[in-house]
C-alpha positions as CSV (number, residue, x, y, z in Angstrom):
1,X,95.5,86.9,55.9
2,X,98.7,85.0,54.8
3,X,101.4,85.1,57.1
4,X,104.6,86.8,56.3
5,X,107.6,85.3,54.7
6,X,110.0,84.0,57.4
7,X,113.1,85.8,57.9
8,X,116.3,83.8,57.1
9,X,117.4,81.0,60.1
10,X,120.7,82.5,60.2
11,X,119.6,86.0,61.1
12,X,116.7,84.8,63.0
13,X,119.3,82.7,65.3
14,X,121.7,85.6,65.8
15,X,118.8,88.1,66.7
16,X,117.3,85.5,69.4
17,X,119.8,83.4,71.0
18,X,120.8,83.8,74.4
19,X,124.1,84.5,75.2
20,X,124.2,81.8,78.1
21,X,123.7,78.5,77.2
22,X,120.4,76.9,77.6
23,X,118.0,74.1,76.7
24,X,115.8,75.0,73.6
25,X,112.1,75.0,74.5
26,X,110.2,72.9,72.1
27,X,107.3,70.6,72.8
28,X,108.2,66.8,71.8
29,X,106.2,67.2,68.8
30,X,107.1,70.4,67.8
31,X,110.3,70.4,65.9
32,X,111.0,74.5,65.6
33,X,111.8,76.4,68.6
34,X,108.6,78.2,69.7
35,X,109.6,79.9,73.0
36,X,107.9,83.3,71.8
37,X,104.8,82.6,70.0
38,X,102.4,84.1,70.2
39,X,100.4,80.8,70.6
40,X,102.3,80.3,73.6
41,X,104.7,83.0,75.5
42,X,102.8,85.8,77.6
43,X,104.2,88.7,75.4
44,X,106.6,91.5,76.9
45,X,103.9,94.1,77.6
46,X,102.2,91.8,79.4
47,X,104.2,90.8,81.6
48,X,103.8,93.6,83.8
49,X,99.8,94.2,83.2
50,X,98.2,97.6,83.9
51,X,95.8,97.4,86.8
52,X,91.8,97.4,85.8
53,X,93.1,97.4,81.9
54,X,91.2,94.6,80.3
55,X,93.5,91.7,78.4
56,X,91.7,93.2,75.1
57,X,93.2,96.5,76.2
58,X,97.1,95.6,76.2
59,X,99.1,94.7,73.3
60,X,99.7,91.9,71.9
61,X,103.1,91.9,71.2
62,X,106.1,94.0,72.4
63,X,109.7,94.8,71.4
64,X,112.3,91.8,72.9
65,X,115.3,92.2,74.4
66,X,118.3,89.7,74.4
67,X,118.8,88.4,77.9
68,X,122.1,89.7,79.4
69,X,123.9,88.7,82.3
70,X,123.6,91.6,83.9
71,X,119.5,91.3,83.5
72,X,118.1,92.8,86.6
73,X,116.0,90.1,88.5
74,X,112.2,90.8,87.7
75,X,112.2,92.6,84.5
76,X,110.9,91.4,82.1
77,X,112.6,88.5,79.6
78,X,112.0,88.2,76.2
79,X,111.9,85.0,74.4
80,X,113.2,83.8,70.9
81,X,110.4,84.1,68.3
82,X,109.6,81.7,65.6
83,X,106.1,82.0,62.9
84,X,103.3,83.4,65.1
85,X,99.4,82.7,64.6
86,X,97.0,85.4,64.9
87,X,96.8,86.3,68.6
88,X,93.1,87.0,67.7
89,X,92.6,83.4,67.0
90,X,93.4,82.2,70.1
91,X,91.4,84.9,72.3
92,X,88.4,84.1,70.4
93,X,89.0,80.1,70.0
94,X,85.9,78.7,72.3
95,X,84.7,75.2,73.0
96,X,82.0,75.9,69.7
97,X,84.6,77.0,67.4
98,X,83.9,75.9,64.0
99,X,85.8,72.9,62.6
100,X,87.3,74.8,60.0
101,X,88.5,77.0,62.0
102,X,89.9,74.8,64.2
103,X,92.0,72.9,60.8
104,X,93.5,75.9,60.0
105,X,94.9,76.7,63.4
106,X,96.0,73.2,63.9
107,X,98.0,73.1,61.1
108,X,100.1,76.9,62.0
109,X,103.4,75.9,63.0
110,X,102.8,76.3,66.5
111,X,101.3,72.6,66.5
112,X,98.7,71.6,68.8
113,X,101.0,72.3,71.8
114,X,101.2,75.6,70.9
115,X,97.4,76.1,70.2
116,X,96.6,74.2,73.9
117,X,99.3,76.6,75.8
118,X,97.9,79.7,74.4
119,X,94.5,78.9,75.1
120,X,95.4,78.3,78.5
121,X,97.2,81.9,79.0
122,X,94.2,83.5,77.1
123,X,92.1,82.1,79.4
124,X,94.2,82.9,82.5
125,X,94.1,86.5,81.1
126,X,90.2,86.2,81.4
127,X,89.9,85.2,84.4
128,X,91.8,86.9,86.2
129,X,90.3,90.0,84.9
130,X,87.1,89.0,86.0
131,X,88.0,88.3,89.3
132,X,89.7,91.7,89.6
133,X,86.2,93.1,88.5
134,X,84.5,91.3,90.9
135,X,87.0,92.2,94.0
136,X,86.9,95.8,93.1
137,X,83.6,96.5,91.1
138,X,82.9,97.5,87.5
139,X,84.8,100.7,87.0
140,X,81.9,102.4,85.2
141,X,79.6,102.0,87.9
142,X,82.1,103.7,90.6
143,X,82.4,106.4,88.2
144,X,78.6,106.9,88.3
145,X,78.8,107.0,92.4
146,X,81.3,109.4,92.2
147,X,79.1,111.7,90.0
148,X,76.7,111.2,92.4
149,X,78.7,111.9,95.0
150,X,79.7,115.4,94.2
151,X,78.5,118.3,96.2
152,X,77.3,115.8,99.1
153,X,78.0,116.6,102.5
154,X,77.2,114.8,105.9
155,X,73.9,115.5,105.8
156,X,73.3,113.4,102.6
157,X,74.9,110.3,104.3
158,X,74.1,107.8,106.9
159,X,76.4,107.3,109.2
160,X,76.2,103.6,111.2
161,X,78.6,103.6,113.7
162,X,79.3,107.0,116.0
163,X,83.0,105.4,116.8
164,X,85.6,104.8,114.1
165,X,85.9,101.6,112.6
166,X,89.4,101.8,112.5
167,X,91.7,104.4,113.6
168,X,95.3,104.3,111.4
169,X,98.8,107.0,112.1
170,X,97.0,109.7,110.3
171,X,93.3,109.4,110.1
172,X,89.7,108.5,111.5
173,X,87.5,106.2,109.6
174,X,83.9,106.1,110.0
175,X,81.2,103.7,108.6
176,X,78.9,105.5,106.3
177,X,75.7,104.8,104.3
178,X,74.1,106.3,101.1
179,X,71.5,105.0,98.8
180,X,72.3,104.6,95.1
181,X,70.2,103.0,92.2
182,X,68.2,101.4,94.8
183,X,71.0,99.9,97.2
184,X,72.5,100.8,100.5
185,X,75.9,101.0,99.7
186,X,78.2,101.5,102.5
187,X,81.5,103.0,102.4
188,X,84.6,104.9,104.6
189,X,84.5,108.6,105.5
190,X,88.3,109.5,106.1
191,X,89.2,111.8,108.5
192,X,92.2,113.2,108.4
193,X,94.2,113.6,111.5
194,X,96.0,116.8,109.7
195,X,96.4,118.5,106.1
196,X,95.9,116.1,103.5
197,X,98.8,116.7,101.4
198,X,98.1,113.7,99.4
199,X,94.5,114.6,98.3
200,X,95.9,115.5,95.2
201,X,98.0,113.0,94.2
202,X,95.9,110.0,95.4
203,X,93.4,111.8,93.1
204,X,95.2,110.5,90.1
205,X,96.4,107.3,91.0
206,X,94.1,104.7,88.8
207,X,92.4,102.1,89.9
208,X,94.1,99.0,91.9
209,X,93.7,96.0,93.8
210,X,96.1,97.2,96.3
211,X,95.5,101.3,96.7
212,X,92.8,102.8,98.6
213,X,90.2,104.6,95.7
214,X,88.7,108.0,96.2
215,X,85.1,108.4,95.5
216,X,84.4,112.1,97.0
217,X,85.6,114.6,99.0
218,X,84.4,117.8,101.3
219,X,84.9,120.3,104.1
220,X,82.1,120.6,106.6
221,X,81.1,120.6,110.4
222,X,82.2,117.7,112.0
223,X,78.5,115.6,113.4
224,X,78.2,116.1,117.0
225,X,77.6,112.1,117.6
226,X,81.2,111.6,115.6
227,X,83.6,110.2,118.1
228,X,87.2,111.6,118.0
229,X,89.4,109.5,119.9
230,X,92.6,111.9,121.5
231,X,91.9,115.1,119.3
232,X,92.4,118.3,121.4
233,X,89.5,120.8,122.2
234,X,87.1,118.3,121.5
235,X,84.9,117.3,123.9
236,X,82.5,114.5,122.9
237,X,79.2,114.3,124.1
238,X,77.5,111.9,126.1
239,X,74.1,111.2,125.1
240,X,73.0,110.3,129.0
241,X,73.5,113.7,129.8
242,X,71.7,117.2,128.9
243,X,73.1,118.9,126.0
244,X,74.3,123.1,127.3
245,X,72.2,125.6,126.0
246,X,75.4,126.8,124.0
247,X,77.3,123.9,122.8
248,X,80.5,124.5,121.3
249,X,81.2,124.5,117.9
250,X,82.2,121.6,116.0
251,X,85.4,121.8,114.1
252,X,85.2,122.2,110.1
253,X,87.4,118.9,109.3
254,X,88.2,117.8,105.8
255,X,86.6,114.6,104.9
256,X,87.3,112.0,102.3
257,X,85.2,108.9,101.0
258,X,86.8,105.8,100.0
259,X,85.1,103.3,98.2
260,X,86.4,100.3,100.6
261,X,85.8,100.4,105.0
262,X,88.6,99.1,106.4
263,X,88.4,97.0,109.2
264,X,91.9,97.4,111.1
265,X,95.7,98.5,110.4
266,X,98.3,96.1,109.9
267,X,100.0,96.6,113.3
268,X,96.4,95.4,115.0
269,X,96.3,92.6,112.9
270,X,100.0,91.4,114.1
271,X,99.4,92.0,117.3
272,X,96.5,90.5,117.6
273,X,97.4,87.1,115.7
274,X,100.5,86.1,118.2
275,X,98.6,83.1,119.6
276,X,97.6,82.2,115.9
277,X,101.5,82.5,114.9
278,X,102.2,80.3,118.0
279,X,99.4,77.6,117.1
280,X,99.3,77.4,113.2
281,X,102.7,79.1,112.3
282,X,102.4,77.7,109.2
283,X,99.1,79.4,107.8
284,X,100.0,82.6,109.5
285,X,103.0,82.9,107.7
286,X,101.2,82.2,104.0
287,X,99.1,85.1,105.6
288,X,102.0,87.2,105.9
289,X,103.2,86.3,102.7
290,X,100.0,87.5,100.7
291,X,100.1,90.7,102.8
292,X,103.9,91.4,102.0
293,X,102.6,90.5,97.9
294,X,100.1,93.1,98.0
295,X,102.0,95.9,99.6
296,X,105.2,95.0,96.7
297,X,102.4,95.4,94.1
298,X,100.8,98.1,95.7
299,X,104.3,99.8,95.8
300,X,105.1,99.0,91.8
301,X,101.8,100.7,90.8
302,X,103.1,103.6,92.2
303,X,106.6,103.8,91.7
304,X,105.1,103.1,87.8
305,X,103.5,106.7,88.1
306,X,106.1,108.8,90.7
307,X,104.7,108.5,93.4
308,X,105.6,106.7,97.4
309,X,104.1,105.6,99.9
310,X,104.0,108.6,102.7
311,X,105.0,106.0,105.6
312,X,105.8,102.5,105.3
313,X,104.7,101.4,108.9
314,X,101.9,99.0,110.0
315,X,100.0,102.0,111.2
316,X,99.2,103.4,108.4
317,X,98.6,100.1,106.1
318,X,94.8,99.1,106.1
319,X,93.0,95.9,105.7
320,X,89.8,95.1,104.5
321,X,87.8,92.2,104.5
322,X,86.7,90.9,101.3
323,X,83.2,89.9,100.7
324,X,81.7,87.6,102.4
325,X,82.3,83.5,101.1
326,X,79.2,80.8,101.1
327,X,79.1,79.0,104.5
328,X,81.0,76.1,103.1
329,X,83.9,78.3,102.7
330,X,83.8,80.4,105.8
331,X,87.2,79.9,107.8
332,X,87.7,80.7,111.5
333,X,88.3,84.2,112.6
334,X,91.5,85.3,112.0
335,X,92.9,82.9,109.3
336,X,91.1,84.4,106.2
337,X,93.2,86.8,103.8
338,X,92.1,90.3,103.8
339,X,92.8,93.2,101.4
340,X,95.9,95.4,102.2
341,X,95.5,99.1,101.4
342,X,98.5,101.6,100.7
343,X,96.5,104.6,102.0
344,X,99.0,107.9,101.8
345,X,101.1,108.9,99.6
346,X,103.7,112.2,98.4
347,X,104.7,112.8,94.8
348,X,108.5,112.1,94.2
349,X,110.4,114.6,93.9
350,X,113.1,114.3,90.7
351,X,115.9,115.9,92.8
352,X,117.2,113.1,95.2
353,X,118.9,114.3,97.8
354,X,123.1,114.4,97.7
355,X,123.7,110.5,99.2
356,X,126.6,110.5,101.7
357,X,130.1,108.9,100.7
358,X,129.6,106.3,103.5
359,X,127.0,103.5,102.8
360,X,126.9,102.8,106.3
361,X,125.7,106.1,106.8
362,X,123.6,105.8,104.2
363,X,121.8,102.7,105.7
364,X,121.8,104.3,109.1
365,X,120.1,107.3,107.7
366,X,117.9,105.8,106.0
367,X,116.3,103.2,108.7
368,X,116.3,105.7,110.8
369,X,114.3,108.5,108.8
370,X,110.8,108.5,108.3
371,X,110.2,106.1,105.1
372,X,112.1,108.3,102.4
373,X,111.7,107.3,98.9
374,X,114.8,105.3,98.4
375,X,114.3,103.4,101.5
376,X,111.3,101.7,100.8
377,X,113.3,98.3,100.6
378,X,114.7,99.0,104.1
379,X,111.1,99.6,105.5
380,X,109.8,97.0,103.5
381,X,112.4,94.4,105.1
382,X,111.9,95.9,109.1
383,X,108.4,95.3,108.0
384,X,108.9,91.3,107.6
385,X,110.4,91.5,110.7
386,X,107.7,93.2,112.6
387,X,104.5,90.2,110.8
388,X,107.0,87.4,112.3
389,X,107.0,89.0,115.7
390,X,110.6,89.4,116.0
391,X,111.9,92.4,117.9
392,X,113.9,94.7,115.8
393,X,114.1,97.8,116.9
394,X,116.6,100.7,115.6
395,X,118.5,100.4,118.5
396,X,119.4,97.0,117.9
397,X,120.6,96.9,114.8
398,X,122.5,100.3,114.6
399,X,124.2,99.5,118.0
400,X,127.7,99.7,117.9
401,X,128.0,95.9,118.4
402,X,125.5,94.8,115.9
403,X,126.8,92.8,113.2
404,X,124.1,90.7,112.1
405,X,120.5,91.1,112.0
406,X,118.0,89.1,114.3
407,X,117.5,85.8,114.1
408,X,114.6,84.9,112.8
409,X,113.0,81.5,114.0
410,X,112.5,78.6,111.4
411,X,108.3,77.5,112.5
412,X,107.2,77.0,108.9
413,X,108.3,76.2,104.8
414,X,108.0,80.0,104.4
415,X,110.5,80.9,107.4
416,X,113.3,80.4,105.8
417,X,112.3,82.2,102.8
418,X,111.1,85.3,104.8
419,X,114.7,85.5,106.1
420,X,116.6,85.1,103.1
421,X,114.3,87.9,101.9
422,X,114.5,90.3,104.7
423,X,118.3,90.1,104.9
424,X,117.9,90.9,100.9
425,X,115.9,94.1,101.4
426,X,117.7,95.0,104.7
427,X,121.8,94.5,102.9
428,X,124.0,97.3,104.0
429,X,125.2,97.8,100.6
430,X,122.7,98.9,98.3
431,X,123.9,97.9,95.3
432,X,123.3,94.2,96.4
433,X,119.7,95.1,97.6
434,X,116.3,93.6,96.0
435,X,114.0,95.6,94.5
436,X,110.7,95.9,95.5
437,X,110.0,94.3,92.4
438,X,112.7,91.5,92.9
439,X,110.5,91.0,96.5
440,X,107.2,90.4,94.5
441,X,109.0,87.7,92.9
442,X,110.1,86.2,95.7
443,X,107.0,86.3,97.5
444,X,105.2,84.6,94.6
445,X,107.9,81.5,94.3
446,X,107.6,81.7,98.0
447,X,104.2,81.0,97.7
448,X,103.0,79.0,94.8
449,X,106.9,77.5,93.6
450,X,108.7,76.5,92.6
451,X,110.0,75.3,95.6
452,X,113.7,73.6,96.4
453,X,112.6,69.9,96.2
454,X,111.6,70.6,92.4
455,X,115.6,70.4,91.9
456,X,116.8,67.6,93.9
457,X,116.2,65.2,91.6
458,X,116.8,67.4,88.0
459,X,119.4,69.9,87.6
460,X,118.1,73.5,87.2
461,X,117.3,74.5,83.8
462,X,115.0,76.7,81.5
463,X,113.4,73.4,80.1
464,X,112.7,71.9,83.6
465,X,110.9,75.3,84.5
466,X,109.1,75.8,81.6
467,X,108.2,72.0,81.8
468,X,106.7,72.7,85.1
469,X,105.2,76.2,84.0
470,X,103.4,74.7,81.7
471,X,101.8,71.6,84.1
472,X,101.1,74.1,86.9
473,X,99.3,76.2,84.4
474,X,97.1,73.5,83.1
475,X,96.5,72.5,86.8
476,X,95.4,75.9,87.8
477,X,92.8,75.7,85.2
478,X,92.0,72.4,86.1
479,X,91.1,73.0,89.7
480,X,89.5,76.0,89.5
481,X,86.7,74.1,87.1
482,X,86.6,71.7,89.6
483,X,85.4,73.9,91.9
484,X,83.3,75.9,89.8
485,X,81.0,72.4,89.2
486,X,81.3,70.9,92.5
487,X,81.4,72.7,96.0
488,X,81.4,75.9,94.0
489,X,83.9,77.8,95.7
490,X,83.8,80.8,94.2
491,X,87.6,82.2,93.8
492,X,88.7,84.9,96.0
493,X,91.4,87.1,96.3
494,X,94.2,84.3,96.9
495,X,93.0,82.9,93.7
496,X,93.2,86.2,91.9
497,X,96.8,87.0,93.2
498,X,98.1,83.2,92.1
499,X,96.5,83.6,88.8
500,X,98.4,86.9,88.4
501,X,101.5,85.1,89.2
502,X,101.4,82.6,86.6
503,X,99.3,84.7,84.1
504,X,103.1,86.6,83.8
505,X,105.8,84.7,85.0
506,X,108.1,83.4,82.5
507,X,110.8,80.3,82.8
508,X,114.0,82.9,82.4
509,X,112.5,85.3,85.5
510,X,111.8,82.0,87.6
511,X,115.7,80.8,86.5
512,X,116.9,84.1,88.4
513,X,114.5,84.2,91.2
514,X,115.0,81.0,92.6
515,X,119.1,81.5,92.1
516,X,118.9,84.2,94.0
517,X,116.3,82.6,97.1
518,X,117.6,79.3,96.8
């Protein structure tokens, strides 16, 4: 179909341009600003994409906003628009594409430029949903298990291990088996230590990377073998000994099953890892990073839908091991990245509570209270405190003398960063305090850049960090053929969390990000 008439330069200019000076973003070859294409930007809805929605599910286009000074870090940016190319084009352009074809997009006025940059997003888009398919399953096929599912009670499933495999703040976890179309599958039977409130809401939560999935629930008898570590009135059983004649009854518990076992909290993964921090500071750290980048996305999901996480603490945040790599990948124990689950939650209520006139009290209150939902920045920030090992306990930093927060030692690139971060989240007034979005941002230039060096040498503009967009992009792509034809390294979950990061990120959100780290 013919494209529509243009609208006039001069109105286009006044509806587009950005207030605050800035370069024009234009290939070499490309005389006509492009910034917004189709062909080449990430469009406004996709900025922040829904979780399991496939690319072919969101849209293609969005309304754009002017970018004002008063932008909040992390939102999304839109960029100026000039003539687009169908987006349909470019999700369906392939290496066999027809010649013809091929003509008529080359000659849109996108350029070649245009047509490469898309292709690259398109294909960033693609595989990073089929890595997300891959770390959590086909959602169809956990549907089907959770048919299955209904109506089965302990007696229907194996279990493999009498003692939980991990024991968090509120609940049991015990390794079970069942047979489906053929396969052992193994999943978690949850336990809770008390009411599940949550039940409910977690019921409704959608599916993501970063949130523990329901796939059945019951009430029943609890197995005699079942180990209960520190529950009262329970007395378990030792099987060297003679059962009574009239054992006592075992407790009706409710039980949940969750598609993923996890393996142990966050709190036993940092306290277990203090030699590692001592010996390779410098991986440990990334680790911590890529934990902290979970739980922030984790956290968006659900502040996206009304709902909080129940207790911000490392007791009650799981991890899971991801499946297993070829031998040629393997790393030593303790140094790969495992999954971090967000496993309890309570529906936000729309009447906040009457905040104080004193923001010092306000602060006080609020580390001190049990994760409330408007303090999930403060928690987030003792939390960076806790995965670097540094002491910071309430009494320290609501002491009458304390003035500063702890010091935080400089053993790696991403100490300094951490810091900067923590005393972000943890700001007394909370009008200067990051999101938990605004954290996710900084956690990803953090990790994959761009990093300080980048502007020694160039001053800091949009063009320089579109410029290097772009090359980091192409590189991505680059390296992750590579590996697909040579040691075939299969991507994991680090690759799907970097290919997130620059499937979305745009030059104007980077701009603010690093201003504010930096």
């Amino acid at each position: 179909d013919p494209l529509p008439p243009p609208l006039p330069k001069k109105q286009l200019e006044r509806a587009e341009s950005l207030p605050e000076p800035g370069p024009s973003q234009r290939c070499h070859d490309d005389p006509e600003p492009r910034a917004g294409s189709i062909l080449y930007s990430i469009p406004t809805g996709q900025l922040q994409p829904r979780e399991g929605a496939p690319p072919r599910d969101r849209p293609s286009w969005a309304p754009k906003k002017p970018l004002t000074k008063s932008q909040s870090l992390g939102e999304p940016l839109a960029r100026s628009s000039p003539q687009r190319a169908p987006s349909a084009s470019l999700k369906e352009l392939t290496f066999g594409t027809a010649d013809g074809e091929m003509g008529q997009l080359l000659e849109s006025p996108a350029g070649v430029c245009g047509v490469v940059l898309g292709c690259q997003e398109a294909s960033l888009a693609r595989l990073s949903a089929l890595m997300q398919e891959e770390l959590l399953g086909p959602e169809e096929r956990q549907q089907l298990l959770e048919a299955e599912l209904a109506g089965k009670r302990w007696a229907a499933l194996g279990v493999l291990d009498p003692q939980p495999c991990c024991q968090s703040g509120d609940a049991w976890y015990f390794r079970v088996g069942f047979t489906f179309e053929h396969r052992q599958l193994q999943f978690a039977a949850k336990v809770p230590k008390a009411c599940c409130s949550s039940l409910r809401v977690q019921s409704f939560l959608g599916t993501h990377c970063s949130i523990q999935r329901l796939l059945g629930r019951f009430t029943d008898h609890l197995p005699r073998e079942l180990v209960l570590p520190g529950i009262p009135g329970i007395q378990n059983q030792d099987p060297s000994k003679e059962e009574p004649a009239c054992p006592a009854p075992q407790p009706v518990l409710q039980v949940l099953l969750c598609a993923e076992v996890p393996q142990q909290t966050l709190a036993d993964f940092v306290k277990g890892s203090q030699a590692l921090h001592r010996t390779s500071p410098g991986h440990y750290e990334r680790l911590g990073c890529l934990l902290l980048l979970q739980l922030c996305m984790g956290l968006e999901h659900l502040r996206g839908q009304n709902v909080a996480q129940g207790d911000l603490c490392p007791e009650n945040l799981l991890l899971v091991q991801c499946p297993c790599p070829p031998q040629s990948q393997k790393e030593p124990l303790g140094l790969s990245l495992p999954r971090l689950l967000i496993s309890s939650f309570f529906k936000v209520q729309e009447k906040q509570t009457h905040r104080s006139s004193s923001q010092e009290q306000d602060w006080s209150q609020a580390l001190a209270a049990p994760s409330p939902p408007a303090a999930a920045e403060l928690n987030l920030g003792r939390l960076i405190y806790r995965i670097l090992h540094v002491d910071i306990s309430l009494e320290n930093i609501l002491g009458p003398r304390s003035k500063r927060l702890p010091e935080i030692p400089s053993l790696s690139i991403y100490s300094a960063g951490l810091k900067r971060l923590a005393s972000l989240l943890l700001h007394r007034d909370p009008h200067q305090r990051v999101s938990i979005e605004q954290a996710r941002a900084i956690l990803q230039v953090l990790l994959w850049g761009p990093r300080q060096e980048l502007f020694a040498r160039s001053r800091k503009s949009l063009e320089l960090l579109q410029s290097w967009l772009q090359v980091k992009r192409t590189l991505l792509l680059l390296r992750f053929a590579e590996n697909s034809v040579g040691a075939r390294v299969s991507p994991g979950l680090e690759e799907w969390l970097c290919c997130q990061y620059f499937q979305g990120v745009t030059e104007h959100t980077l701009y603010q990000i690093t201003q504010v780290l930096y």
